[in-house]
N, C-alpha and C positions, 0 to 999 in steps of 0.2 A: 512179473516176468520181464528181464529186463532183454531189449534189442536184441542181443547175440543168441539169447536159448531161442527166440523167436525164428531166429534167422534158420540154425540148428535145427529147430522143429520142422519148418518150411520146406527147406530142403530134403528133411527125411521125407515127406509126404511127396514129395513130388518125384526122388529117386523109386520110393516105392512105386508110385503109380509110371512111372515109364519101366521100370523093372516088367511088373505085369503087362503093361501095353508090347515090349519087345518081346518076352517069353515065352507068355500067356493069354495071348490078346483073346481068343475064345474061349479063355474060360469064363463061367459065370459072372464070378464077382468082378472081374475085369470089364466086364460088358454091361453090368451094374452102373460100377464107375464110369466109365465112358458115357453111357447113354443118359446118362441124368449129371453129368458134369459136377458131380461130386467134390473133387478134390480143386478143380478151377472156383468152383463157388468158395470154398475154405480161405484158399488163397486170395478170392477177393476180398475178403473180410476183415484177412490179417492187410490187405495194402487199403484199406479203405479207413483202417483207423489207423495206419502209419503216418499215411500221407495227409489223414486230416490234423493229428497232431503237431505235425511238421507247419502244416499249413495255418493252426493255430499260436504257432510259437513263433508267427511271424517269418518263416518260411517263403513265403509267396510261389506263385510256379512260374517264373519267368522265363520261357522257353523261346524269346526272340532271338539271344546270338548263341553263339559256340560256349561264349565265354559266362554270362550268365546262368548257361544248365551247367557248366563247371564248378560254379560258386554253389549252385543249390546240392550238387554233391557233395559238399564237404561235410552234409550237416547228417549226422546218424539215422534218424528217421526219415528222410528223405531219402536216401544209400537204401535203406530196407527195404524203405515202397519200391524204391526204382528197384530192386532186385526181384520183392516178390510180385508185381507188374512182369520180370520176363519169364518167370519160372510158371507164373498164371495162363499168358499167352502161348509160350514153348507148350505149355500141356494141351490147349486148346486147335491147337495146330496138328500138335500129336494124332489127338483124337478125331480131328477130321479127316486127315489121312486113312486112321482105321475103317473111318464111319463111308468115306470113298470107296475103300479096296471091298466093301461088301459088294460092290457091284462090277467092278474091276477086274475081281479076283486075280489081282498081282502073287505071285507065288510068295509065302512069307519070308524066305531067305532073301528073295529079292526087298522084299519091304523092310526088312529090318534094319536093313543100313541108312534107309530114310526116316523112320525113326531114331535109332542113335542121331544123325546128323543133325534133326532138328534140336533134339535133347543139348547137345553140346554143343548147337550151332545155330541155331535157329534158321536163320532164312535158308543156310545151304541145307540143310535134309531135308525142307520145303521146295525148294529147287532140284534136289534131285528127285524127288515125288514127282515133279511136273513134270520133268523129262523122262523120265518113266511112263508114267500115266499115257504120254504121249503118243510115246514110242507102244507100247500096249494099243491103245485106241487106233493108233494108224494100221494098225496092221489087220485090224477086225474086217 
């Protein structure tokens, strides 16, 4: 399978699994998913032997300046991991959110736009979760 179906693949797994996280978040299989981290394990699997092939082909992970994590993206396998790394973490995020608002009980309409935001954004639908969350708790 080469890079791009991989990439293609990745991304349908994790569109699906936020599709249900926003939708459907109490339905069963949803809470399957989430609770045993299903599709974040998947995803580590596919960035664990991206990144190690990358890092076998002489790759290296040189994360000291701006300029050398630049150079290491140029390189295919490396671009994959580093993508399927944020789509691994964006889902784990996700699902802590959900695994929070059990105790929370944020109204979903309110929630949902903190999950999109993380899905598409990461830190900001995590940031608005917090100030939510916040704003929620202070007022108990």
């Amino acid at each position: 399978m080469n890079p791009s179906d991989v990439f293609s693949i990745t991304n349908l797994l994790a569109m699906t699994m936020w599709l249900l996280m926003i939708i459907l978040p109490k339905w069963q299989v949803t809470r399957f998913l989430v609770d045993f981290k299903i599709i974040p394990i998947l995803l580590s699997m596919v960035y664990a032997t991206y990144i190690t092939q990358s890092i076998l082909a002489g790759g290296g992970l040189d994360f000291g300046s701006l300029e050398s994590v630049m150079k290491l993206f140029t390189k295919e396998d490396a671009v994959l991991a580093g993508w399927v790394h944020y789509l691994a973490f964006d889902l784990l995020v996700g699902m802590w959110i959900l695994d929070q608002n059990k105790t929370i009980k944020i109204p979903h309409l309110i929630l949902a736009p903190c999950l999109f935001g993380t899905f598409m954004l990461g830190p900001v639908g995590f940031l608005l979760f917090i100030i939510i969350r916040a704003i929620k708790l202070n007022k108990k």
